[in-house]
N, C-alpha and C positions, 0 to 999 in steps of 0.2 A: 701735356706739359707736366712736367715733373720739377720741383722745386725744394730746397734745399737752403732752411734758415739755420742761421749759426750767431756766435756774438754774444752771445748771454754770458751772465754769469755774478756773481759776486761782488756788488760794492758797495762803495759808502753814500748816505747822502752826499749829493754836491757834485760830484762824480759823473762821465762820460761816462758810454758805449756807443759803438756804433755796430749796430744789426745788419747783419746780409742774408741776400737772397738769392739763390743764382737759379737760374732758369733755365731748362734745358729741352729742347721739343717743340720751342717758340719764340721767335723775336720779340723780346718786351719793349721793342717800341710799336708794337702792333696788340699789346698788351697792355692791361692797365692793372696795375701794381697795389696790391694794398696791403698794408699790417693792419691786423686785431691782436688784441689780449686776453686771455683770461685768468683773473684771480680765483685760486680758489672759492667755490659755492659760486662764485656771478657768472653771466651770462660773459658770452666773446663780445669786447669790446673795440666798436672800430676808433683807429688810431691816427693813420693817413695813410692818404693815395696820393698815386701818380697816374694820370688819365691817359689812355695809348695815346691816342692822334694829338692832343697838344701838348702833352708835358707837363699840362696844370698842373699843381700840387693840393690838397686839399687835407687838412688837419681839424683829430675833433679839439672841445676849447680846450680838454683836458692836459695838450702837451703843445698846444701854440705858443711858439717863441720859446720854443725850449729843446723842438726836435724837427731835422730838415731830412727831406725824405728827399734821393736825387739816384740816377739808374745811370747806368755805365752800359751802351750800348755794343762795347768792344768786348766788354767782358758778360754779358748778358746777365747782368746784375742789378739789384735793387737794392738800396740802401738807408739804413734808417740813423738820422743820428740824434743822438739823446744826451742830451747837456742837462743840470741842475737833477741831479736825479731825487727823487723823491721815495720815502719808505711805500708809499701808496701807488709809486711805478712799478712793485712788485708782480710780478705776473709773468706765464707763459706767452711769448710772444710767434704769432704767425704771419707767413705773407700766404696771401691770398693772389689769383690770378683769375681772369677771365677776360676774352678779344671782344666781348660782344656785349659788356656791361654798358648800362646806361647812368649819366650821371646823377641822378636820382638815388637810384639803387647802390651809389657806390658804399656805402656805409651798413649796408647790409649784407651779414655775415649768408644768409641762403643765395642771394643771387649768385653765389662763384662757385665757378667750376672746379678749378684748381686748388687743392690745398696744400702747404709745406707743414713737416712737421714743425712743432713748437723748438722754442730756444727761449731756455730759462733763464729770467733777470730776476736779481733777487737783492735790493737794494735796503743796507744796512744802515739804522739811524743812529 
């Protein structure tokens, strides 16, 4: 699976983005879909997922109610969107993939197979 994140970039608090994913080498509804972050010096932080086989969605508390993560299976896309932007949203953002994650696991950055490069958000206060 090869994955390719885009959508960062430059803006104010208060401020949208919407993050994609596009997936290629795998059906992501046979996939379960995740974004991390990382800010400089911290660890990859997980963000949200979307689960293959149901669709569930799953958000850390950090951006619940502020960010809707939803895949476009025409276009083999994942997507993240990000309302109320925060200076502390700052961070390189990743999707993550893997067919065979368990929901346990899903917020851990070692169980996945798949990584996309980063796409930087850099949100200005």
């Amino acid at each position: 699976v090869q994955l390719q994140a885009s959508g960062g970039g430059l803006v104010q608090a208060g401020d949208s983005l919407r993050l994609s994913c596009v997936a290629s080498g795998r059906t992501i509804r046979r996939t379960s879909m995740t974004w991390f972050r990382q800010a400089p010096g911290k660890e990859r932080e997980f963000i949200s997922a979307i689960f293959r086989s149901t669709g569930n969605t799953y958000y850390a508390d950090s951006v619940k109610g502020r960010s809707t993560i939803s895949r476009d299976s025409a276009k083999n896309t994942v997507y993240l969107q990000m309302n109320s932007l925060k200076p502390e949203d700052t961070a390189a953002y990743f999707c993550a993939a893997d067919d065979s994650i368990i929901l346990s696991q899903l917020s851990n950055p070692n169980a996945y197979d798949y990584w996309g490069q980063g796409t930087l958000v850099t949100v200005s206060s």
